[in-house]
C-alpha atoms as a printed R data frame, in Angstrom:
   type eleno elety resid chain resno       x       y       z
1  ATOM     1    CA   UNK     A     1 -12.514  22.428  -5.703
2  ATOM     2    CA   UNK     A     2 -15.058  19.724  -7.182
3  ATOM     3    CA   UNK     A     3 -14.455  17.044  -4.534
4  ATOM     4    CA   UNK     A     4 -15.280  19.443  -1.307
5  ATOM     5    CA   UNK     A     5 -19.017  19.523  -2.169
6  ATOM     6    CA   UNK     A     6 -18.560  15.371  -2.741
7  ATOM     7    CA   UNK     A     7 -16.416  15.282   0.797
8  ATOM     8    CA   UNK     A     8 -18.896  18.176   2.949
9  ATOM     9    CA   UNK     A     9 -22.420  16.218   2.766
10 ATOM    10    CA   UNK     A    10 -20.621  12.812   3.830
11 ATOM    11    CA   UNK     A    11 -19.414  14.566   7.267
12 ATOM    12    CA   UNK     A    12 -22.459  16.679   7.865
13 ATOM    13    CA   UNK     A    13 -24.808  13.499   7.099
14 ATOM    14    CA   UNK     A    14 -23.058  10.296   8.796
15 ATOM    15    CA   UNK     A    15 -20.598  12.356  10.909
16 ATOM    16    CA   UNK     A    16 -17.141  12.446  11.115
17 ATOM    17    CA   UNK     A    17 -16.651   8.900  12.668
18 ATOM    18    CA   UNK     A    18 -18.238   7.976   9.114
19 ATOM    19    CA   UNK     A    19 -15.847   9.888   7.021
20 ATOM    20    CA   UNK     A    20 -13.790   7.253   5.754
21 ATOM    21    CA   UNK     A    21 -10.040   7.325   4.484
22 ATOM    22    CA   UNK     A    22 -11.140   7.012   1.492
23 ATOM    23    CA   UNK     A    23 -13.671  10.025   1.469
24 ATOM    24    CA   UNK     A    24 -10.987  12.087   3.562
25 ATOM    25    CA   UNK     A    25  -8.489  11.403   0.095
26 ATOM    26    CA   UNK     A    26 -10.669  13.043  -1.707
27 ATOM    27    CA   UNK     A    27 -10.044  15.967  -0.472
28 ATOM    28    CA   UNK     A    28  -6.713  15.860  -1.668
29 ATOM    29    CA   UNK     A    29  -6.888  14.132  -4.777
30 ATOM    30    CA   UNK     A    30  -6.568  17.531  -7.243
31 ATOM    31    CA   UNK     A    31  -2.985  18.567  -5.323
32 ATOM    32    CA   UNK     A    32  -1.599  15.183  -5.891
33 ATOM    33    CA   UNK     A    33  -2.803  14.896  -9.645
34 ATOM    34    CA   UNK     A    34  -1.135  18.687  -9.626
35 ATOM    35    CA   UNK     A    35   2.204  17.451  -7.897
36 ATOM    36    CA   UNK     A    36   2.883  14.389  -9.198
37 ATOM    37    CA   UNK     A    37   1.075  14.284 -12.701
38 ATOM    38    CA   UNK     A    38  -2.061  11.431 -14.327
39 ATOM    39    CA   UNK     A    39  -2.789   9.667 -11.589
40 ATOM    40    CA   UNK     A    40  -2.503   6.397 -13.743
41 ATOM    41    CA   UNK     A    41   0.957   6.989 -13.261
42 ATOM    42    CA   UNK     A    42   1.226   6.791 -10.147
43 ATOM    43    CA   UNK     A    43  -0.904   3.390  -9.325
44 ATOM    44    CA   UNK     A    44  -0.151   1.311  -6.629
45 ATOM    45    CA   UNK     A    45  -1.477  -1.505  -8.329
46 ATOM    46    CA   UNK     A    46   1.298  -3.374  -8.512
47 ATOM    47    CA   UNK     A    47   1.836  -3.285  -5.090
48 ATOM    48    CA   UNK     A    48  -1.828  -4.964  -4.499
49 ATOM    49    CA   UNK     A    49  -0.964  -7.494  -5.834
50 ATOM    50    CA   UNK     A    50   1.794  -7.753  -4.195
51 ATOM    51    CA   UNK     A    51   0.243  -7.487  -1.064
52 ATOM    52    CA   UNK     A    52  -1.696 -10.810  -2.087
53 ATOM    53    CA   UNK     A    53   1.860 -12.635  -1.822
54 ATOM    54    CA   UNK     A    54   3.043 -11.170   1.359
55 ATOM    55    CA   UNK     A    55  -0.104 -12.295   3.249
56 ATOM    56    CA   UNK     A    56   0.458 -15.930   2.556
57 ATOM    57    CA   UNK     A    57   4.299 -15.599   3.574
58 ATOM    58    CA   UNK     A    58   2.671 -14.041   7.023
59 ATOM    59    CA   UNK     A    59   1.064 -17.501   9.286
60 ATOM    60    CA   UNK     A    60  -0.416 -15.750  12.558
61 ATOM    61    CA   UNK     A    61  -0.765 -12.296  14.156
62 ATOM    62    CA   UNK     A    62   2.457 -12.180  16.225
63 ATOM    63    CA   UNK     A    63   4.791  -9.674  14.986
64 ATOM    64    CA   UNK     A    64   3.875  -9.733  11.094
65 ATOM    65    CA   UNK     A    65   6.372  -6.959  10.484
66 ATOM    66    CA   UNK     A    66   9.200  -9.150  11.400
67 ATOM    67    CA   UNK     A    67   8.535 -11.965   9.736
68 ATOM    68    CA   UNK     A    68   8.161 -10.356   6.602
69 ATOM    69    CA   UNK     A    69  11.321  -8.741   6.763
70 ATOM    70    CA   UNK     A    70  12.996 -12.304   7.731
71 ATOM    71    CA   UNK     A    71  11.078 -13.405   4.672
72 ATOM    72    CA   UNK     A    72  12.357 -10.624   2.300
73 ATOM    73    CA   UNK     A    73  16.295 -10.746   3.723
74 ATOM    74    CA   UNK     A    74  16.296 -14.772   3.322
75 ATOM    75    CA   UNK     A    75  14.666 -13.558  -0.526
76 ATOM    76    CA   UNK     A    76  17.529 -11.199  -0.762
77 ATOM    77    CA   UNK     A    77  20.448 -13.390   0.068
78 ATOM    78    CA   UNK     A    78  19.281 -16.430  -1.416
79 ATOM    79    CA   UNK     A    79  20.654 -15.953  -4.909
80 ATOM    80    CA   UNK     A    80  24.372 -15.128  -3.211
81 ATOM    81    CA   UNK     A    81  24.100 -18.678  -1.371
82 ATOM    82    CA   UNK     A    82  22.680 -20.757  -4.836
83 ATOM    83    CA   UNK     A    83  25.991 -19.193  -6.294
84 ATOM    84    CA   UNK     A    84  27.966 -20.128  -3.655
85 ATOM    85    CA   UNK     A    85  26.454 -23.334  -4.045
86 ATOM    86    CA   UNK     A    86  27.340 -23.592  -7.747
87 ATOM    87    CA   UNK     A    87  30.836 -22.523  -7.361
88 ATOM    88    CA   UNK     A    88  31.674 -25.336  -5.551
């Protein structure tokens, strides 16, 4: 493969403490073009941005997990109450 000659030099250089996540995916990059096709179409790009939005609903370090999914059920459920809402 083209990307272990990249990869091997980065490990033997810096070390393996150096070898990023990033360097490590390299590794693997042929077998998931292979399994799941271009890799433009499978871009996470999207999701980024995304990730942009869900750090501003997030205030603090204490249990981020949860308060995004509070976040994303309130999200979820409010169209069912502004109907509710309407209705009346």
């Amino acid at each position: 493969m083209l990307t272990r000659p990249i990869c091997q030099p980065v490990e033997l250089l810096y070390g393996l403490r150096y070898m990023s996540f990033n360097i490590y995916s390299l590794l693997h990059l042929p077998d998931v073009a292979r399994n799941l096709g271009p890799l433009s179409h499978s871009s996470c790009f999207a999701l980024e941005a995304l990730d942009g939005k869900i750090k501003k609903w997030v205030q603090g370090g204490i249990a981020p997990e949860r308060r995004i999914l509070k976040f994303l059920c309130a999200a979820q459920t409010m169209p069912t109450y502004v109907e509710q809402l309407n209705s009346r």
